[in-house]
C-alpha positions as CSV (number, residue, x, y, z in Angstrom):
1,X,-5.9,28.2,19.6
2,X,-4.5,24.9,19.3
3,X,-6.0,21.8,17.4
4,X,-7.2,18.9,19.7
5,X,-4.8,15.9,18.8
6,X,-5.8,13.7,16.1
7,X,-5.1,9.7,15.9
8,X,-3.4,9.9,12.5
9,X,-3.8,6.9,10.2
10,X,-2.0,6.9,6.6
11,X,-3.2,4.0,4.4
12,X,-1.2,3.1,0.8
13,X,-3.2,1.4,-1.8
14,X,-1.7,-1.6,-3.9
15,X,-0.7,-0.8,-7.6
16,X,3.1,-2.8,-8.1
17,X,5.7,-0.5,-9.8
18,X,3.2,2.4,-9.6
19,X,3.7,2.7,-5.3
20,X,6.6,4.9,-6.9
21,X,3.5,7.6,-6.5
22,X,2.5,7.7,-3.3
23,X,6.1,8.0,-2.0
24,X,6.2,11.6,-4.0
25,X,3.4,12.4,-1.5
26,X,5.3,11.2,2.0
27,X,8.4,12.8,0.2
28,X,6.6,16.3,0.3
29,X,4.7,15.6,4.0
30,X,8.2,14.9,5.5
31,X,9.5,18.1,4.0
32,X,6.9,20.2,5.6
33,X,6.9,18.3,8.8
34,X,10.2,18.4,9.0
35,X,9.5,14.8,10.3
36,X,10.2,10.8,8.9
37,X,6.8,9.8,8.2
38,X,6.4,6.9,11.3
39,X,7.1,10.1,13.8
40,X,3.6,12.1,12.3
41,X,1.2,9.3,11.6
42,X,0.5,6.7,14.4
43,X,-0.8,3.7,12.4
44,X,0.4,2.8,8.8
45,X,-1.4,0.3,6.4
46,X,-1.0,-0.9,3.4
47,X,-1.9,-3.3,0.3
48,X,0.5,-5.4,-2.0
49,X,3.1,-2.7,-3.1
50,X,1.6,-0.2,0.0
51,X,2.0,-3.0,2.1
52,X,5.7,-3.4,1.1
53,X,6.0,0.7,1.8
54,X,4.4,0.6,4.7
55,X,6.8,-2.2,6.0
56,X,10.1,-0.3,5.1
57,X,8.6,3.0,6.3
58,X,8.9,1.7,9.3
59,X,11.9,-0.6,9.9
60,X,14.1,1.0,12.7
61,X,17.9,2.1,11.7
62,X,19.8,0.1,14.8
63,X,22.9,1.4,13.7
64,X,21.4,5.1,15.0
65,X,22.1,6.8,18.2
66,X,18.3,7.8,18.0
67,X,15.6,4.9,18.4
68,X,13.1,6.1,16.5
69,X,14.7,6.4,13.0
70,X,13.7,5.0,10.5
71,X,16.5,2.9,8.2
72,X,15.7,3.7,4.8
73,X,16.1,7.2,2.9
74,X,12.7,7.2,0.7
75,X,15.7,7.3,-2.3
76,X,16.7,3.9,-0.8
77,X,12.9,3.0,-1.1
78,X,12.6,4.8,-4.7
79,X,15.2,3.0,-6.0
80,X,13.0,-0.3,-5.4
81,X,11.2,1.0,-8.4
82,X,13.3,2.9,-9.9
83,X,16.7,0.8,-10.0
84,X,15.3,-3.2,-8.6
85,X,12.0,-3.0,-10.7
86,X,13.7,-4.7,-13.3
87,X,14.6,-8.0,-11.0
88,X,11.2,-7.7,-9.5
89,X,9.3,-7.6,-13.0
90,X,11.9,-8.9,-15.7
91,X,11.4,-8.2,-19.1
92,X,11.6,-10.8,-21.4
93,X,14.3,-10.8,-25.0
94,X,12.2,-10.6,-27.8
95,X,13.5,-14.0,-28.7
96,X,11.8,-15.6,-25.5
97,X,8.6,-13.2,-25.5
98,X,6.1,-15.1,-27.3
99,X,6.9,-17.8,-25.0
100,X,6.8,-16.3,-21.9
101,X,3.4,-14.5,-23.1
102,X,1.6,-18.0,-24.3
103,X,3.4,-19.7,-20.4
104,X,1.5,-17.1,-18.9
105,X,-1.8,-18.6,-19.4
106,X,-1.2,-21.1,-17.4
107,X,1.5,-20.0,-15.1
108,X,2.3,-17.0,-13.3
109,X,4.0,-14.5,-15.9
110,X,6.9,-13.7,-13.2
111,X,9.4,-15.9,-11.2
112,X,9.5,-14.6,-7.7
113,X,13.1,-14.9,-7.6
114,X,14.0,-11.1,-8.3
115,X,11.5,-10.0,-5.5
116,X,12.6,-12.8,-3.1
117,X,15.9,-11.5,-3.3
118,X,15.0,-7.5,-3.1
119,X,12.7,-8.4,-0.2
120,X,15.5,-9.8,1.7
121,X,17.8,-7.6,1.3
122,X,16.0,-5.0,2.4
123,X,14.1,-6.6,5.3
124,X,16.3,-9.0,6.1
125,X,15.0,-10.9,9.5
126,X,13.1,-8.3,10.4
127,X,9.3,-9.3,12.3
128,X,6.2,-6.8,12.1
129,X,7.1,-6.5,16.0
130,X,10.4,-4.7,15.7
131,X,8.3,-2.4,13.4
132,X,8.8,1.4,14.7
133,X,4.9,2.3,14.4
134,X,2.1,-0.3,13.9
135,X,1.2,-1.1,10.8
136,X,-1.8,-3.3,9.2
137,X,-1.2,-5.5,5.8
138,X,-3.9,-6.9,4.0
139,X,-3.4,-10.7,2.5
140,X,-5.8,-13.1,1.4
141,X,-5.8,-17.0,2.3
142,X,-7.4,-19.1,-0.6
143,X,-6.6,-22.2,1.9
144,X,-9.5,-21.3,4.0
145,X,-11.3,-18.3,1.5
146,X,-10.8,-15.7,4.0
147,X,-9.0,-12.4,4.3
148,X,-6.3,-12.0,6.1
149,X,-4.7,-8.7,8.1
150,X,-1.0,-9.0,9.7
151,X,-1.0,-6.5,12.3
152,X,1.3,-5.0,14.7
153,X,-1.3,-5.5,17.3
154,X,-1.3,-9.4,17.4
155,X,1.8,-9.8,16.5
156,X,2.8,-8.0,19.8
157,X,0.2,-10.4,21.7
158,X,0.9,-13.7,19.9
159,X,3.9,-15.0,19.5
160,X,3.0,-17.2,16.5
161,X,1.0,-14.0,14.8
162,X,4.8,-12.2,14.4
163,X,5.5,-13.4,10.9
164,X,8.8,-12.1,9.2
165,X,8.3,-8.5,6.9
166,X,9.4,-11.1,4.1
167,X,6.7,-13.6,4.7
168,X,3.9,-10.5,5.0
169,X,5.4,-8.7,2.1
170,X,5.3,-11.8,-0.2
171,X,1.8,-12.5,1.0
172,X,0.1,-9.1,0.5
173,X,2.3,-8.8,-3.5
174,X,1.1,-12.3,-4.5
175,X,-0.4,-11.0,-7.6
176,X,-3.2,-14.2,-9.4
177,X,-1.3,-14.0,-13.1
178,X,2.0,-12.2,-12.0
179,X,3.3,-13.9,-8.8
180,X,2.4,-17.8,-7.3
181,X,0.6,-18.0,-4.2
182,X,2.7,-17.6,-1.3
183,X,2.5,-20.9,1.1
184,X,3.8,-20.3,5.0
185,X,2.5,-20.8,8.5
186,X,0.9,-18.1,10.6
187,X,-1.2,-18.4,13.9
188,X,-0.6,-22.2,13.7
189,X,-2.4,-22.8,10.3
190,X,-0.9,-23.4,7.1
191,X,-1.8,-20.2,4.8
192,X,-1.7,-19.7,1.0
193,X,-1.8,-16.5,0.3
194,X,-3.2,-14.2,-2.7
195,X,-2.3,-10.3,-3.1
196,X,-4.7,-8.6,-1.0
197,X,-5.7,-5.9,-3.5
198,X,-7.7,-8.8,-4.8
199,X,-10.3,-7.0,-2.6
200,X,-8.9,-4.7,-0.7
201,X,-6.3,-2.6,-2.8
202,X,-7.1,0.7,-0.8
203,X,-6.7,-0.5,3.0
204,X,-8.5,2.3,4.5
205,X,-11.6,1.0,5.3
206,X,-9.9,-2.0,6.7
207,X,-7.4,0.3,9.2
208,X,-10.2,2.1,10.2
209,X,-12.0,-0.8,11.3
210,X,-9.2,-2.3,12.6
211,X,-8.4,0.9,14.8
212,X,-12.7,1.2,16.2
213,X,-13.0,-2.8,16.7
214,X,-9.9,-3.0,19.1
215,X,-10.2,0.3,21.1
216,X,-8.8,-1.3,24.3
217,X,-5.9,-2.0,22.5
218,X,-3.2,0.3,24.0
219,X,-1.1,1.9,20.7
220,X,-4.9,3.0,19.2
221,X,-5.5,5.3,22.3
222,X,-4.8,9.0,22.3
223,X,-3.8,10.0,25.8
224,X,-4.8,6.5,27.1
225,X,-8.5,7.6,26.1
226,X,-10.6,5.1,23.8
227,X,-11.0,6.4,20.1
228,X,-13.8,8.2,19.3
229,X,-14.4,9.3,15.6
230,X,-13.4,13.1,15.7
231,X,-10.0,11.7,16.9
232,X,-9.2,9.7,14.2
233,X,-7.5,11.8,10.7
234,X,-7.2,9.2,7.9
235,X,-5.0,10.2,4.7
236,X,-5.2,7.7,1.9
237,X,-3.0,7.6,-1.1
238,X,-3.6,5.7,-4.2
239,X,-1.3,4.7,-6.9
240,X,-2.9,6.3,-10.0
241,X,-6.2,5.3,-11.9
242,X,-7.1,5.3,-15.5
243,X,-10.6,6.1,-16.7
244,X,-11.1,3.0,-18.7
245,X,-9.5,-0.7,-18.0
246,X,-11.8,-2.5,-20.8
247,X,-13.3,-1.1,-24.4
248,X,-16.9,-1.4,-23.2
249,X,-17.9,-2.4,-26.7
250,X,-15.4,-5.1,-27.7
251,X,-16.2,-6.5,-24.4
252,X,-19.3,-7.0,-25.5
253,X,-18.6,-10.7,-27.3
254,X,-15.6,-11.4,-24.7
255,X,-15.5,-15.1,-23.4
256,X,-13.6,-16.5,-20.5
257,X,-10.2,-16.3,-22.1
258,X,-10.7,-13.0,-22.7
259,X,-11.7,-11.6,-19.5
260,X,-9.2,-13.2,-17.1
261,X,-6.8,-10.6,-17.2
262,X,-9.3,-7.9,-17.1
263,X,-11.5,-9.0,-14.1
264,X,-8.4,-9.2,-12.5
265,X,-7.7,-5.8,-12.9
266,X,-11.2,-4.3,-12.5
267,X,-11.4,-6.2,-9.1
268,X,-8.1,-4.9,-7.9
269,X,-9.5,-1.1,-9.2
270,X,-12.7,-1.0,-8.5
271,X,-13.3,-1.8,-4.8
272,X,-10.7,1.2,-4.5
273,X,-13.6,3.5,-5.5
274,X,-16.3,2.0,-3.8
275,X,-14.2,2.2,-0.6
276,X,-12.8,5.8,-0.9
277,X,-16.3,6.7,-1.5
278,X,-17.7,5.0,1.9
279,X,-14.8,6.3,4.1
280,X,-15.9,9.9,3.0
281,X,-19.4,9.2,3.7
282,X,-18.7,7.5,7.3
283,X,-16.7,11.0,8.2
284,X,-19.1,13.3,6.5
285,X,-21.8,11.8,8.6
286,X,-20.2,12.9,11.7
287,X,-19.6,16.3,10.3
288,X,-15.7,15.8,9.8
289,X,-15.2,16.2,6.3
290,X,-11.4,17.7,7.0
291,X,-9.9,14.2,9.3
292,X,-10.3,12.6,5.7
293,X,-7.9,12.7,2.4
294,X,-7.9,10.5,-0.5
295,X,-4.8,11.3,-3.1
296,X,-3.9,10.1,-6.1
297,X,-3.7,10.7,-10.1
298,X,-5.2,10.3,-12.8
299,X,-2.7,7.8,-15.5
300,X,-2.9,7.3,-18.8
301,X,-4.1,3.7,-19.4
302,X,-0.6,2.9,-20.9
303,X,1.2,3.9,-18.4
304,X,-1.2,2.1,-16.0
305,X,0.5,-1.9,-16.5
306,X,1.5,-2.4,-12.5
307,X,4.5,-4.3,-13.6
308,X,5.1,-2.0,-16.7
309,X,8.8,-1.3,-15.7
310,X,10.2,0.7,-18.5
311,X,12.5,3.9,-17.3
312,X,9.9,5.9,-19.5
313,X,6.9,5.0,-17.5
314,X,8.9,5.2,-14.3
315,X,9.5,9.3,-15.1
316,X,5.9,9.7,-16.4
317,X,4.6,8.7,-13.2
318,X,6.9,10.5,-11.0
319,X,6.5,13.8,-13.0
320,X,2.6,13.4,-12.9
321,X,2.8,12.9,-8.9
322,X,4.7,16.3,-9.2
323,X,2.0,17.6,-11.9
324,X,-0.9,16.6,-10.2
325,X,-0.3,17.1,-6.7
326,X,2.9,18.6,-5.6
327,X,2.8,21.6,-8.4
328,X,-0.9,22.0,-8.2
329,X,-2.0,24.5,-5.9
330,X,-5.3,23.4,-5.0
331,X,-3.7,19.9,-4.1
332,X,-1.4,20.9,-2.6
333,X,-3.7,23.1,-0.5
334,X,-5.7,20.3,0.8
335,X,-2.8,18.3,1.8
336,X,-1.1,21.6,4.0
337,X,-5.0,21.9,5.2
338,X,-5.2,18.2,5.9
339,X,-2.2,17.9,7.8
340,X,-2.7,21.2,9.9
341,X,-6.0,20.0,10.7
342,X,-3.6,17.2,12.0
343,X,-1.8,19.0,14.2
344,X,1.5,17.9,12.1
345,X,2.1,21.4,10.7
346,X,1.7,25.2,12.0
């Protein structure tokens, strides 16, 4: 008997050169689809490097004969990580590296030259309009102390809400301690924007609130019909946690200098948790455990740096996104279960 149709939302947390994880998972999902990622889901989010992902994921190829393909091989987009890391997050000569470590206390540890440059060259002029599939980016605007979410959905209904995929992917990446704050115009109003894993690294909650609170709009319909619940089928991929980010007993007599780099990273880790947490209760409540997914690995916490660039830690995540999901069988079941309960797979 076949499946009722399923609204299909895929949301990519934040997590810098470690997005090299989740793209292991789309890698396998096209494989068994037999499909480019935009063509099976209809709504793709992300956060900081997710939000990046989901950008290129969904960047049409005009130099096809077919409209709806997609312009980067996902080696094209490994290679971000895998071969332009190194602009994106230069290391320092050890001559320099005291330096650059003490300028990092009060200034952002990386110039945003390198990803400038990467961004442009893969995005080019590109607007979130001339995107293949929606998508939803999360941002943050210190300016004003609100979040902010670039969406396909306005920027198809305002003309000044159509920012560049540079401008949103500089805005969602802008790292407090790694990258500056990013400073453009959007809607009319001058916005300075933080990474938006600063509290919303996993964007699924987000999406899915983005998708209920504008059913009229006409790309979150299925059939032309309004959303309910039991059509929606969220799959959520993180970028790899560790079990401990602080040593709970040194922290103990921890200052303010101390803890700035730390709270940073337990409030990019932690909402991710809380958040995967409520999504599951919200569908278990309606009795549809199997329209929601959360994957990801667990990391060693010295492999878990976000701008940690070294080929070694590059392999060790790739080969653990093999270990952990694609090689294990009971992963891999839920995934094939997941996306059959889908509808994108027999």
């Amino acid at each position: 008997m076949a499946r009722p149709p399923k609204f299909k939302i895929l949301a990519i947390d934040g997590g810098g050169i470690r997005g090299v994880v989740p793209l292991q998972v789309i890698r396998y999902i096209e494989s068994v689809t037999k499909k480019e990622i935009h063509q099976s889901f209809d709504l793709i989010a992300g956060t900081s490097t997710g939000g990046i992902l989901s950008s290129a994921l969904t960047i049409q190829d005009k130099n096809s004969v077919e409209a709806d393909t997609r312009k980067y091989t996902l080696d094209k987009l490994e290679s971000i990580y895998k071969d332009r890391g190194k602009e994106i997050f230069p290391a320092p000569s050890k001559f320099v590296k005291w330096y650059t470590f003490c300028k990092s206390w009060i200034q952002p540890q990386f110039d945003p030259k390198g990803l400038n440059e990467v961004l442009k060259e893969y995005f080019g002029e590109e607007r979130i309009s001339n995107c293949l599939k929606p998508i939803f980016i999360a941002s943050y605007d210190i300016h004003r102390n609100k979040p902010v979410f670039f969406t396909y959905r306005e920027a198809s209904l305002f003309a000044d809400r159509n920012p560049t995929l540079v401008e949103i992917a500089r805005a969602t990446s802008a790292a407090p301690t790694y990258f500056p704050t990013y400073d453009f115009h959007y809607a009319s109003e001058r916005l300075i924007c933080i990474d938006g894993g600063i509290y919303m690294n996993n964007p699924s909650l987000g999406v899915l609130v983005e998708v209920l609170g504008n059913a009229d709009y006409k790309h979150y319909k299925l059939n032309n019909k309004v959303l309910q619940m039991k059509d929606i089928a969220l799959l959520s991929l993180g970028t790899g946690h560790t079990n401990s980010l602080v040593d709970g007993i040194r922290a103990n007599g921890w200052g303010k200098f101390r803890w700035i780099k730390p709270v940073i990273d337990l409030s990019t880790n932690g909402p991710v948790k809380v958040i995967d947490n409520q999504i599951e209760t919200i569908f278990k409540s309606f009795s549809l455990d199997s329209n929601y997914l959360r994957v990801d690995i667990y990391i060693k916490n010295r492999y878990s740096e976000m701008s940690d660039v070294r080929d070694s830690t590059i392999d060790y995540l790739i080969k653990e996104a093999q270990s952990q999901i694609l090689n294990n069988d009971t992963m891999r079941s839920k995934i094939d279960i997941f996306l059959r309960e889908a509808g994108l797979i027999d």
